[in-house]
N, CA, C and O of each residue as an XYZ file, in Angstrom:
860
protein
N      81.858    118.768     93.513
C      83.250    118.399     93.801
C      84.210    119.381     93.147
O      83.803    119.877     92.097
N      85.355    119.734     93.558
C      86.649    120.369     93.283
C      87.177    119.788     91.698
O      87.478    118.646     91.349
N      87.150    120.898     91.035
C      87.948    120.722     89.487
C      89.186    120.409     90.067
O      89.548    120.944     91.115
N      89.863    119.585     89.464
C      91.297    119.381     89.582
C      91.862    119.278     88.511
O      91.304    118.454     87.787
N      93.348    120.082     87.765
C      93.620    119.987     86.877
C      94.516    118.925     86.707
O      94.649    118.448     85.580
N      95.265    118.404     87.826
C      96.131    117.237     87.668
C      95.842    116.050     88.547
O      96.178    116.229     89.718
N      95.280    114.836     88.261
C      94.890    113.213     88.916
C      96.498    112.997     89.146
O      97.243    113.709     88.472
N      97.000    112.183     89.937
C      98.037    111.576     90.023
C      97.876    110.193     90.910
O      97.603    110.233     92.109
N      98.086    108.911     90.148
C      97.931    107.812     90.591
C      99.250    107.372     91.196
O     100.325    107.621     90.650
N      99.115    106.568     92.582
C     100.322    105.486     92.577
C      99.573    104.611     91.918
O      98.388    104.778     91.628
N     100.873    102.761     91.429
C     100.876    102.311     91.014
C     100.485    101.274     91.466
O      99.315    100.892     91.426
N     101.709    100.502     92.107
C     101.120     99.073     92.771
C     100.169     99.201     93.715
O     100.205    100.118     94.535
N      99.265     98.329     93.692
C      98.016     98.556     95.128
C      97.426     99.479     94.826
O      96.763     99.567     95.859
N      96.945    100.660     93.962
C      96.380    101.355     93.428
C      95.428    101.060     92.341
O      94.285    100.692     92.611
N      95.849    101.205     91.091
C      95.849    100.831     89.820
C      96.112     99.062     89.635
O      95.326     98.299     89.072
N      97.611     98.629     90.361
C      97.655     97.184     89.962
C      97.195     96.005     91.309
O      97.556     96.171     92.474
N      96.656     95.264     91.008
C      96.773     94.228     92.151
C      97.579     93.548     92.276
O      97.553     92.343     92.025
N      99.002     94.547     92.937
C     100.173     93.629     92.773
C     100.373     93.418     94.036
O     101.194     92.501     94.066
N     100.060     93.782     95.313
C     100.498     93.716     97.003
C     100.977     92.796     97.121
O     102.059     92.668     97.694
N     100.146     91.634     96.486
C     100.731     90.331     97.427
C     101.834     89.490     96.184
O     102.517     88.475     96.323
N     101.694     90.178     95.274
C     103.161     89.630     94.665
C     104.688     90.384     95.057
O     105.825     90.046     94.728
N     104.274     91.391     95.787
C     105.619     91.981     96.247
C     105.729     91.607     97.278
O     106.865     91.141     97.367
N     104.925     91.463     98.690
C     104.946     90.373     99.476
C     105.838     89.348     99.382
O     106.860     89.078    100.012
N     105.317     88.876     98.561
C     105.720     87.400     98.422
C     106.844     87.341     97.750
O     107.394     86.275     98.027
N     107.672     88.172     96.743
C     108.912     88.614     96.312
C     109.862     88.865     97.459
O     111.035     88.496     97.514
N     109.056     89.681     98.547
C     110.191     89.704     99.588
C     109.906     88.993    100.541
O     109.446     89.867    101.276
N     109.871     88.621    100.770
C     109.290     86.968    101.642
C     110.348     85.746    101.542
O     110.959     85.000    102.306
N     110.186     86.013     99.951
C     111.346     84.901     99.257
C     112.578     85.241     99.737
O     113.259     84.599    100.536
N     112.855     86.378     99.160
C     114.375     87.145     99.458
C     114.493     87.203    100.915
O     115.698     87.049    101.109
N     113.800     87.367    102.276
C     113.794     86.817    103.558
C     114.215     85.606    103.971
O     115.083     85.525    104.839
N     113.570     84.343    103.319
C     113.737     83.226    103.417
C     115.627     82.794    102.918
O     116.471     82.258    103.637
N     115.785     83.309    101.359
C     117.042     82.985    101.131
C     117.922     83.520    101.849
O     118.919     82.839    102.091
N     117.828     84.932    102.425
C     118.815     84.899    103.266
C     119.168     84.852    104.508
O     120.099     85.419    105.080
N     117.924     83.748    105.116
C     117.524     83.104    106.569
C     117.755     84.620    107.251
O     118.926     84.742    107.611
N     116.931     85.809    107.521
C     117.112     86.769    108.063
C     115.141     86.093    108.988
O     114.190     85.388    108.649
N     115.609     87.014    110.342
C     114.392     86.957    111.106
C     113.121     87.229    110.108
O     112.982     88.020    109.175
N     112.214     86.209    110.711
C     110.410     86.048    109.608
C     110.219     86.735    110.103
O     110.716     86.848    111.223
N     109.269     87.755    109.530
C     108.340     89.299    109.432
C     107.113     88.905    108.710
O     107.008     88.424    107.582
N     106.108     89.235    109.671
C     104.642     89.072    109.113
C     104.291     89.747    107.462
O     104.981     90.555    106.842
N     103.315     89.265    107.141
C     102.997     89.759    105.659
C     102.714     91.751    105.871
O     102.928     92.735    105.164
N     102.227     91.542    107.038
C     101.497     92.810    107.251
C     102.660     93.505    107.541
O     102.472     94.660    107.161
N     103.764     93.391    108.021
C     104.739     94.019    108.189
C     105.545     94.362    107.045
O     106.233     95.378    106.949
N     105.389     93.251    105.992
C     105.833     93.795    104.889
C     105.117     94.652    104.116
O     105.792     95.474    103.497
N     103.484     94.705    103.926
C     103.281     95.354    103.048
C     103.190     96.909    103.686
O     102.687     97.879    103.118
N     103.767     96.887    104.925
C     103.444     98.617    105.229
C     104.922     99.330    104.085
O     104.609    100.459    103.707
N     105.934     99.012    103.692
C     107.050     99.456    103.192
C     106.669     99.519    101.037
O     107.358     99.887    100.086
N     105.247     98.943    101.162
C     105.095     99.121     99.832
C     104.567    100.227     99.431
O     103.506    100.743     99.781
N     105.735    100.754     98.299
C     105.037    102.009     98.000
C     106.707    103.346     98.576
O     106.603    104.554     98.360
N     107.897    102.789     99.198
C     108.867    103.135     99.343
C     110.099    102.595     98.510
O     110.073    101.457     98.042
N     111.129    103.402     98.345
C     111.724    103.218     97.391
C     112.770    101.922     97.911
O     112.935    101.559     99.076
N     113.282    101.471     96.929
C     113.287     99.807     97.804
C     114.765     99.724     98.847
O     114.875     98.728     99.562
N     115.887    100.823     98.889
C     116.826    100.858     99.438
C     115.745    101.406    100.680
O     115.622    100.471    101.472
N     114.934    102.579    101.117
C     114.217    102.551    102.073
C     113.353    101.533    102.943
O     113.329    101.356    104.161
N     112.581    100.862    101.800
C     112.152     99.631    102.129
C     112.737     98.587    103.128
O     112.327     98.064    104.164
N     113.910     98.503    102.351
C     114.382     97.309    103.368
C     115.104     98.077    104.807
O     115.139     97.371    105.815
N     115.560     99.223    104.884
C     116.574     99.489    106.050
C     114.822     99.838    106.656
O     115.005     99.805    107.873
N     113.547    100.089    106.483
C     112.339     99.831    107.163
C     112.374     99.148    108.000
O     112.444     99.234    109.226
N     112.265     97.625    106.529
C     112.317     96.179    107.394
C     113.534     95.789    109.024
O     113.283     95.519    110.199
N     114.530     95.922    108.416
C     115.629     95.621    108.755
C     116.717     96.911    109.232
O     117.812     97.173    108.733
N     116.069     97.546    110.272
C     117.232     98.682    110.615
C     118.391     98.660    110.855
O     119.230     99.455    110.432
N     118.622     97.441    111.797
C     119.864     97.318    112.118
C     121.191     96.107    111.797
O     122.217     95.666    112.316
N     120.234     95.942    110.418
C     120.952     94.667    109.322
C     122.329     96.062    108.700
O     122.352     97.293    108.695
N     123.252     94.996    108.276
C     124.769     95.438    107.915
C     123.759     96.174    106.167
O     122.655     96.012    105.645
N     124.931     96.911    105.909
C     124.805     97.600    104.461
C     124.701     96.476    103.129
O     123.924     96.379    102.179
N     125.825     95.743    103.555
C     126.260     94.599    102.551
C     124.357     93.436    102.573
O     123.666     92.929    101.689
N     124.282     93.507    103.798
C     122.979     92.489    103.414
C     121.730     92.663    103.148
O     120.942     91.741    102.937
N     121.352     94.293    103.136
C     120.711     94.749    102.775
C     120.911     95.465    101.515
O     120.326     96.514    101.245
N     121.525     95.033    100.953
C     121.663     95.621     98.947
C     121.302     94.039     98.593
O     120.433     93.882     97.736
N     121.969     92.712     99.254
C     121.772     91.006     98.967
C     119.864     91.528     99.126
O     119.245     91.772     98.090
N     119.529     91.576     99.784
C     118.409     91.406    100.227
C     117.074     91.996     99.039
O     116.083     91.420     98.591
N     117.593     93.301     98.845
C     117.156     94.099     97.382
C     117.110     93.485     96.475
O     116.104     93.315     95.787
N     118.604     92.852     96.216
C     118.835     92.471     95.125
C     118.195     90.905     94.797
O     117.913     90.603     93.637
N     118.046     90.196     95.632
C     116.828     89.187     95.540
C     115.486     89.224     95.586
O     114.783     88.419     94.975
N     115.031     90.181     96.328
C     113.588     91.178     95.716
C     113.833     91.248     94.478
O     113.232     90.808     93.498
N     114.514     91.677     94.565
C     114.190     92.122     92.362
C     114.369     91.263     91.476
O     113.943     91.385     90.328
N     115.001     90.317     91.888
C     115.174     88.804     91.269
C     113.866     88.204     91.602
O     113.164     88.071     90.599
N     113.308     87.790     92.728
C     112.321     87.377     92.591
C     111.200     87.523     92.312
O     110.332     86.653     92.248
N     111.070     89.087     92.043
C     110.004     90.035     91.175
C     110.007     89.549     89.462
O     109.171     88.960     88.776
N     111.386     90.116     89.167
C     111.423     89.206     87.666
C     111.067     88.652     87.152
O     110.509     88.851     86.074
N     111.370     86.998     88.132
C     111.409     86.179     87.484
C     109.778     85.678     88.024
O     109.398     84.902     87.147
N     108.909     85.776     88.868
C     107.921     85.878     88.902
C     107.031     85.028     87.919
O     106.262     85.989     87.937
N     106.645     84.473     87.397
C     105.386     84.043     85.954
C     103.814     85.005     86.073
O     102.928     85.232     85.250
N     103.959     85.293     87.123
C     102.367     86.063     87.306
C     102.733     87.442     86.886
O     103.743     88.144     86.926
N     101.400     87.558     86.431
C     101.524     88.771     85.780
C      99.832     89.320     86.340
O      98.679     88.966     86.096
N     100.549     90.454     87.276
C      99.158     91.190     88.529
C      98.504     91.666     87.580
O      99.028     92.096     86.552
N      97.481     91.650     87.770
C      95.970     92.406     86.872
C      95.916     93.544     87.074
O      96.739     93.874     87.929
N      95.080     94.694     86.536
C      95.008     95.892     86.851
C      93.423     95.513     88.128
O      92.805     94.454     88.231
N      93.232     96.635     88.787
C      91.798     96.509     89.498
C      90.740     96.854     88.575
O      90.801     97.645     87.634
N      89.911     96.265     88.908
C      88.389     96.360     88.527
C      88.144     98.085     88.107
O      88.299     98.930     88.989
N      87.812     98.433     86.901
C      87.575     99.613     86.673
C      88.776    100.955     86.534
O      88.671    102.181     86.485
N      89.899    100.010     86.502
C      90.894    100.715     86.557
C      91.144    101.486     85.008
O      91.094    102.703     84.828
N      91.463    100.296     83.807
C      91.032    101.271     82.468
C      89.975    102.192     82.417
O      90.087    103.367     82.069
N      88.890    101.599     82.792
C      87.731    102.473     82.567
C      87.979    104.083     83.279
O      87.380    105.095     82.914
N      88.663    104.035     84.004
C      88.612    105.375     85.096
C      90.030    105.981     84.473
O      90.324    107.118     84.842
N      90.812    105.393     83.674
C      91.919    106.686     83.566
C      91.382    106.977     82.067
O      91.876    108.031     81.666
N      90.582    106.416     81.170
C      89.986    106.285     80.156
C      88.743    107.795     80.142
O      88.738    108.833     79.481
N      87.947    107.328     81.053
C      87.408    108.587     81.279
C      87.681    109.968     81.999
O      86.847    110.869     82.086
N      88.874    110.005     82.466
C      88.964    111.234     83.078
C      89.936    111.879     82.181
O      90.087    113.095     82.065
N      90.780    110.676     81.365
C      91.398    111.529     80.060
C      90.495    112.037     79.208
O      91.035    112.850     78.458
N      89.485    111.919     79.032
C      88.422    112.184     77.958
C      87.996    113.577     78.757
O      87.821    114.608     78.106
N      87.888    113.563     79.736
C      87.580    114.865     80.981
C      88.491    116.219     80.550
O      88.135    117.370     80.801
N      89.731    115.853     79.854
C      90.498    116.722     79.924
C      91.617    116.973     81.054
O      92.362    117.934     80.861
N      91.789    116.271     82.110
C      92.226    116.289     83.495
C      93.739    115.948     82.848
O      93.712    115.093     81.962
N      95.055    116.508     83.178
C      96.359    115.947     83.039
C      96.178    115.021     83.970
O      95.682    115.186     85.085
N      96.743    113.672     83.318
C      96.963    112.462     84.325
C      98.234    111.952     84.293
O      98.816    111.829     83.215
N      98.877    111.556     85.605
C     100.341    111.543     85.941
C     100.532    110.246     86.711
O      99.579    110.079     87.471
N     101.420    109.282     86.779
C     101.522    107.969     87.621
C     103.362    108.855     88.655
O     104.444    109.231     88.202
N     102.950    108.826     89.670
C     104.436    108.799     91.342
C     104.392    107.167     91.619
O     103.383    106.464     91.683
N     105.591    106.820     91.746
C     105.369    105.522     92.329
C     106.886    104.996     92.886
O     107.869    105.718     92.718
N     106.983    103.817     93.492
C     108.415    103.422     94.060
C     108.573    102.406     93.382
O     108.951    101.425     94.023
N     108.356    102.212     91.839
C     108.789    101.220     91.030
C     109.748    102.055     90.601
O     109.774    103.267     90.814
N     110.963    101.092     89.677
C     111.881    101.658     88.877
C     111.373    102.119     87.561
O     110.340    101.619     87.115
N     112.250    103.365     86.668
C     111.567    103.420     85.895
C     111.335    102.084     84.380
O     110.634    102.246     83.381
N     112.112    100.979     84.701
C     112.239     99.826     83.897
C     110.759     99.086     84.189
O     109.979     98.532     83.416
N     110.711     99.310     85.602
C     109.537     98.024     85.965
C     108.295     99.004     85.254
O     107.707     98.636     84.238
N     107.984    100.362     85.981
C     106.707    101.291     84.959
C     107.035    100.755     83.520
O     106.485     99.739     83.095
N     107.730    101.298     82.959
C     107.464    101.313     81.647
C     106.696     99.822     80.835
O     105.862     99.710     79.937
N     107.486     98.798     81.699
C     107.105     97.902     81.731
C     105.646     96.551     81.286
O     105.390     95.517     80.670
N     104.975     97.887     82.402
C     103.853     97.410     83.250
C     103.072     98.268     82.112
O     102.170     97.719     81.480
N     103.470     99.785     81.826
C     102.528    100.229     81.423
C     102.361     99.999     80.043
O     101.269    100.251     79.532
N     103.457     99.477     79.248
C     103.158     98.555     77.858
C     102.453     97.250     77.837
O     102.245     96.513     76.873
N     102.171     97.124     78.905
C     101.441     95.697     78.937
C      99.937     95.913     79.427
O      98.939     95.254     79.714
N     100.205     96.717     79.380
C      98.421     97.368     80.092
C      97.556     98.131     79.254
O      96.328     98.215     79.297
N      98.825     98.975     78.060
C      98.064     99.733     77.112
C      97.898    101.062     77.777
O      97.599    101.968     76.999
N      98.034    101.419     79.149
C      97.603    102.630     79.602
C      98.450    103.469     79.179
O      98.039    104.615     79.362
N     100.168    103.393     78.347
C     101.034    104.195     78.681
C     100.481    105.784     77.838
O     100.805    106.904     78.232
N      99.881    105.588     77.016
C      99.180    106.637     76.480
C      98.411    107.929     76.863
O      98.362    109.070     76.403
N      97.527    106.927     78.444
C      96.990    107.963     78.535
C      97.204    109.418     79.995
O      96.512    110.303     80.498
N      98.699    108.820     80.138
C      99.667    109.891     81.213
C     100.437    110.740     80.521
O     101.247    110.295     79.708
N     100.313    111.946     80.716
C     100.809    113.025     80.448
C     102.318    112.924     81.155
O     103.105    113.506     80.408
N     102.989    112.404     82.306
C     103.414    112.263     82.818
C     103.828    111.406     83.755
O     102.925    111.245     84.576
N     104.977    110.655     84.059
C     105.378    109.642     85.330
C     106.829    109.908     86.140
O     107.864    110.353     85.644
N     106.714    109.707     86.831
C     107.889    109.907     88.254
C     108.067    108.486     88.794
O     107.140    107.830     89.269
N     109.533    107.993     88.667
C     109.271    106.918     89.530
C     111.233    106.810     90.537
O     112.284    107.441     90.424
N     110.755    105.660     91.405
C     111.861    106.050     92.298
C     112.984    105.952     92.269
O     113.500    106.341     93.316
N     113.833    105.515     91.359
C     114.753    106.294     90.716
C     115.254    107.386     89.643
O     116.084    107.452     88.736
N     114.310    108.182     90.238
C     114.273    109.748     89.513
C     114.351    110.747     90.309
O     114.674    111.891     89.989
N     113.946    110.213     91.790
C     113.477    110.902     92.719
C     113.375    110.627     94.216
O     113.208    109.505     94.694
N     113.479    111.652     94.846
C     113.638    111.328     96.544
C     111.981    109.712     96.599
O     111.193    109.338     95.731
N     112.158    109.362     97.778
C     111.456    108.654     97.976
C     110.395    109.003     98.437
O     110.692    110.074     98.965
N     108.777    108.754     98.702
C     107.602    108.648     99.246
C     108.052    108.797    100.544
O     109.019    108.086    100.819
N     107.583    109.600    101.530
C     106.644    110.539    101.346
C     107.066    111.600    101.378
O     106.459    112.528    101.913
N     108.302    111.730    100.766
C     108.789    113.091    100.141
C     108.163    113.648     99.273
O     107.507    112.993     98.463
N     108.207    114.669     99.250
C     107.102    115.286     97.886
C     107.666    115.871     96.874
O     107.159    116.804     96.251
N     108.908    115.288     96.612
C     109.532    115.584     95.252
C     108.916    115.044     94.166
O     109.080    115.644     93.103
N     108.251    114.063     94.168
C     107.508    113.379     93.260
C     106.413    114.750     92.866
O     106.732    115.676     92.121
N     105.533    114.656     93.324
C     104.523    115.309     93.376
C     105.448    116.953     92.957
O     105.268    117.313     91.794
N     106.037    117.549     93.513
C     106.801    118.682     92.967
C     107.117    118.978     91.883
O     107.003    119.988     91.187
N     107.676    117.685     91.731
C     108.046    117.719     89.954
C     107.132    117.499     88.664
O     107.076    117.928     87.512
N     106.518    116.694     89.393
C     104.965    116.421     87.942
C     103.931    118.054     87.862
O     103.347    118.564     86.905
N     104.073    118.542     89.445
C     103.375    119.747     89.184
C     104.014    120.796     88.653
O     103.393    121.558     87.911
N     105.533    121.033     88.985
C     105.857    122.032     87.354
C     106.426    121.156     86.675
O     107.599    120.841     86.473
N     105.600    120.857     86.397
C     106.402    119.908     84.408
C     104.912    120.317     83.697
O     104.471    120.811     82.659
N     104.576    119.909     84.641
C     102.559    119.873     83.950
C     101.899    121.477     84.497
O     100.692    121.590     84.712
N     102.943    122.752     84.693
C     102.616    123.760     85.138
C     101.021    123.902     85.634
O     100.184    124.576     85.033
N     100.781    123.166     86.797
C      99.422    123.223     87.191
C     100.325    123.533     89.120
O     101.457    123.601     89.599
N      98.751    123.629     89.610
C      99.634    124.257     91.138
C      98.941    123.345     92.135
O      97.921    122.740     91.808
N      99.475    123.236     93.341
C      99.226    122.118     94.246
C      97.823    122.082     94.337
O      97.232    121.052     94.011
N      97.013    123.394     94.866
C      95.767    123.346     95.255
C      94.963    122.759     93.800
O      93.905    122.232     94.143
N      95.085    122.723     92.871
C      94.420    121.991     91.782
C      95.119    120.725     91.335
O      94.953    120.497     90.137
N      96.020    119.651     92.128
C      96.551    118.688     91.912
C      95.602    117.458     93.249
O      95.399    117.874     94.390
N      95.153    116.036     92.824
C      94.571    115.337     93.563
C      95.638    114.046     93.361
O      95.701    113.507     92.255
N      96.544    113.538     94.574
C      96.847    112.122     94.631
C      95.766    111.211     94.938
O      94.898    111.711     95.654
N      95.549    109.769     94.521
C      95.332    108.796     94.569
C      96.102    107.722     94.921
O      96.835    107.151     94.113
N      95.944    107.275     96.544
C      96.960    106.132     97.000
C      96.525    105.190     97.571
O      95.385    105.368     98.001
N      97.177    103.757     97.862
C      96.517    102.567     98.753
C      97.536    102.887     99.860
O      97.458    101.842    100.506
N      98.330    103.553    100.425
C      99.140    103.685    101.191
C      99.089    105.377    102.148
O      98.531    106.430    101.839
N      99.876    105.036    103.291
C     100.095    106.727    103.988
C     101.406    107.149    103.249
O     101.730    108.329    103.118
N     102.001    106.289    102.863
C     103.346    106.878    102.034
C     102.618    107.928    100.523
O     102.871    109.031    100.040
N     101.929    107.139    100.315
C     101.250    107.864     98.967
C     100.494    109.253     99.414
O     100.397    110.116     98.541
N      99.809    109.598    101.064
C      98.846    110.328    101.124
C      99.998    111.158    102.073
O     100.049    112.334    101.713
N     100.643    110.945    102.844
C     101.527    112.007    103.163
C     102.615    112.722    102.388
O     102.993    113.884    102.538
N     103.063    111.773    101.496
C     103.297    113.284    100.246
C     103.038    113.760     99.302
O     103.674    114.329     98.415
N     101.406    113.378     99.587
C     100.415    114.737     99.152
C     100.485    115.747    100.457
O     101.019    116.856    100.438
N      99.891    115.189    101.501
C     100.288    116.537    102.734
C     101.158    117.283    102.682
O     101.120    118.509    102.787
N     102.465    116.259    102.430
C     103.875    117.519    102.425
C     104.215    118.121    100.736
O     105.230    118.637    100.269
N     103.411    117.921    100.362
C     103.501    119.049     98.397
C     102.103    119.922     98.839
O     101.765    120.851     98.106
N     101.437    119.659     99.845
C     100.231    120.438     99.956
C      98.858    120.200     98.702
O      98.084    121.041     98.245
N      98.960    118.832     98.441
C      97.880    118.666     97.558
C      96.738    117.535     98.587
O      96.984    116.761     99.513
N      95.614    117.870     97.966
C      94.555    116.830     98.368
C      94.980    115.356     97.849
O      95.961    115.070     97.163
N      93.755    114.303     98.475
C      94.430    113.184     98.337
C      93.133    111.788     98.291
O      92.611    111.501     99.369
N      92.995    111.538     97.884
C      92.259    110.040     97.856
C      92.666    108.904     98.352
O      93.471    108.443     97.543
N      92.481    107.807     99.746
C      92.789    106.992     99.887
C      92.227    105.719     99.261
O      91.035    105.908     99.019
N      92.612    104.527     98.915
C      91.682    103.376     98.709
C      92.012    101.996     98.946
O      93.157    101.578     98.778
N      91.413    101.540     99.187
C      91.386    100.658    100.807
C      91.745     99.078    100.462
O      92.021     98.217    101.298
N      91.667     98.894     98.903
C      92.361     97.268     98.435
C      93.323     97.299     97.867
O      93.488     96.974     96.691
N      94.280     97.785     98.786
C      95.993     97.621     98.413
C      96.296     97.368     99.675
O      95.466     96.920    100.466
N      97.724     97.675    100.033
C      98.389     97.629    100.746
C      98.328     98.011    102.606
O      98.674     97.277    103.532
N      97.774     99.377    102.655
C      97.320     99.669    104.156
C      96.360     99.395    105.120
O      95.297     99.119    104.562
N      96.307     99.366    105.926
C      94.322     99.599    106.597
C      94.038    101.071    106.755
O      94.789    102.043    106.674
N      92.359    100.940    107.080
C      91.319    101.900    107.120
C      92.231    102.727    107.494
O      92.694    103.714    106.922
N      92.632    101.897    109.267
C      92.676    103.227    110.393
C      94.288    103.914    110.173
O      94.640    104.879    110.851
N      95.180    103.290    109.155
C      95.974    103.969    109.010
C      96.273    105.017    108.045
O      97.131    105.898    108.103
N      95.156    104.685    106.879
C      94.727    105.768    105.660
C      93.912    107.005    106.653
O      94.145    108.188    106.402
N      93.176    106.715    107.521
C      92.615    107.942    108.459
C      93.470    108.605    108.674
O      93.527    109.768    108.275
N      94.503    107.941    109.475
C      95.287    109.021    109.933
C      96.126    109.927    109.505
O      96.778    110.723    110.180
N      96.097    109.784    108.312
C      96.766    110.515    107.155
C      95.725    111.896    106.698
O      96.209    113.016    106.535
N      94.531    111.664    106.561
C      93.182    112.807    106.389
C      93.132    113.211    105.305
O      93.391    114.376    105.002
N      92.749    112.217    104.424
C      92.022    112.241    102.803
C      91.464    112.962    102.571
O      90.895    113.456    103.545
N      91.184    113.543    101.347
C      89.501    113.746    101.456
C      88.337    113.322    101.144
O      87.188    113.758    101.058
N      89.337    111.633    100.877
C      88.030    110.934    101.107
C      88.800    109.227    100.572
O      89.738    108.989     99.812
N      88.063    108.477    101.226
C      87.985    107.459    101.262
C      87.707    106.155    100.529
O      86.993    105.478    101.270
N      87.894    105.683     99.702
C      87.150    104.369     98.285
C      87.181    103.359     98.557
O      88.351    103.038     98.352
N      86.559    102.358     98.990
C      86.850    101.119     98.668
C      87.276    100.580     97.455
O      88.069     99.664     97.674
N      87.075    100.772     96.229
C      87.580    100.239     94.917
C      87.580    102.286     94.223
O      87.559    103.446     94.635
N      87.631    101.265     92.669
C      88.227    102.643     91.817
C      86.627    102.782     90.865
O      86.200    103.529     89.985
N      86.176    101.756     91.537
C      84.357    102.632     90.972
C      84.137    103.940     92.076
O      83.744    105.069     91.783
N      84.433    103.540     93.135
C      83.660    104.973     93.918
C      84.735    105.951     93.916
O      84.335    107.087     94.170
N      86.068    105.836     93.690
C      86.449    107.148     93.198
C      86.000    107.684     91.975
O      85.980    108.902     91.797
N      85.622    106.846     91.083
C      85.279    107.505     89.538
C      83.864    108.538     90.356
O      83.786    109.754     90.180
N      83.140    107.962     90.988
C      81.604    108.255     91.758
C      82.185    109.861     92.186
O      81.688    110.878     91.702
N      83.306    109.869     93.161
C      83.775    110.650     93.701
C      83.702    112.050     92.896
O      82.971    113.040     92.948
N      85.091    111.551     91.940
C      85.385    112.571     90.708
C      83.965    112.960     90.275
O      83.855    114.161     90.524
N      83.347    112.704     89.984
C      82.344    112.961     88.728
C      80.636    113.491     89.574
O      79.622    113.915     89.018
N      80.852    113.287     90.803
C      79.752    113.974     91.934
C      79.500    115.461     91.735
O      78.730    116.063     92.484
């Protein structure tokens, strides 16, 4: 397998098993503001975009004013939430060992940088990233400003940079920064829409990427 000097994880649906609590965060915020019901699956294609994108996704041709209401009860109902999403199966173990690898490791994601920091004091991981980007720092997924910026900060170059995503938002801007890319398949997207994006390769969980890496 390909040395890579820089891993770069998204977050939710990646690393956390959070899909269906953001779901269900905006679901809520749907309901309160009696706007047309949208399937679950319709919501979780927008996870993983920055959340003013997100919703004009959902809702193209909703007014300005009800789509900031609409945000702004997402994030209220994220908050206030009581659950607190787990990381996935093997998820310490795998940023644990590839820091030990020597590999710079970096988190892109369409959380704020309040909610990361957050998440990553409660997880213990914040230690072991050299680096994080999140979407208010930066253009949105699948822009590749994310990815642009972690690669000169961490002076490493695209062709030796690998994303890791549960989404095509996550794997197309790796395409458009020109880096390779890992899809994995218990978050947010399906198979046939991580295909169409053209990984270089495929995981069901974050054991067979560790398998991957280390082949």
């Amino acid at each position: 397998m390909k040395r890579y000097d820089l891993i770069v994880f998204d977050w939710d649906g990646t690393l956390m098993d959070s899909t269906q609590q953001i779901i269900d965060a905006m679901q809520l915020g749907i309901e309160q503001l009696d706007l047309p019901s949208l399937s679950d699956k319709a919501v979780s294609h927008i996870i993983g975009l920055g959340l003013n994108e997100a919703v004009f996704a959902l809702y193209p041709d909703l007014d300005a004013k009800t789509r900031q209401e609409l945000g702004l009860h997402y994030q209220q109902n994220w908050l206030s939430s009581p659950f607190e999403a787990p990381l996935f199966d093997n998820a310490y173990n795998l940023i644990d060992h590839l820091h030990q690898q020597d590999h710079f490791l970096a988190v892109a994601t369409g959380k704020s940088r309040r909610g990361l920091n957050k998440v990553l004091q409660r997880t213990q991981l914040n230690d072991f990233f050299h680096a994080t980007r999140c979407i208010d720092e930066c253009h949105s997924k699948p822009h590749p400003d994310m990815l642009e910026q972690l690669i000169d900060y961490l002076g490493v170059t695209p062709d030796k940079t690998l994303m890791i995503g549960d989404t095509s938002h996550d794997l197309n801007m790796a395409n458009n920064a020109k880096t390779d890319s890992i899809a994995i398949t218990h978050g947010a997207h399906d198979m046939t829409t991580l295909q169409s994006c053209k990984p270089q390769f495929i995981a069901k969980n974050l054991h067979q990427v560790q398998q991957w890496l280390t082949q």
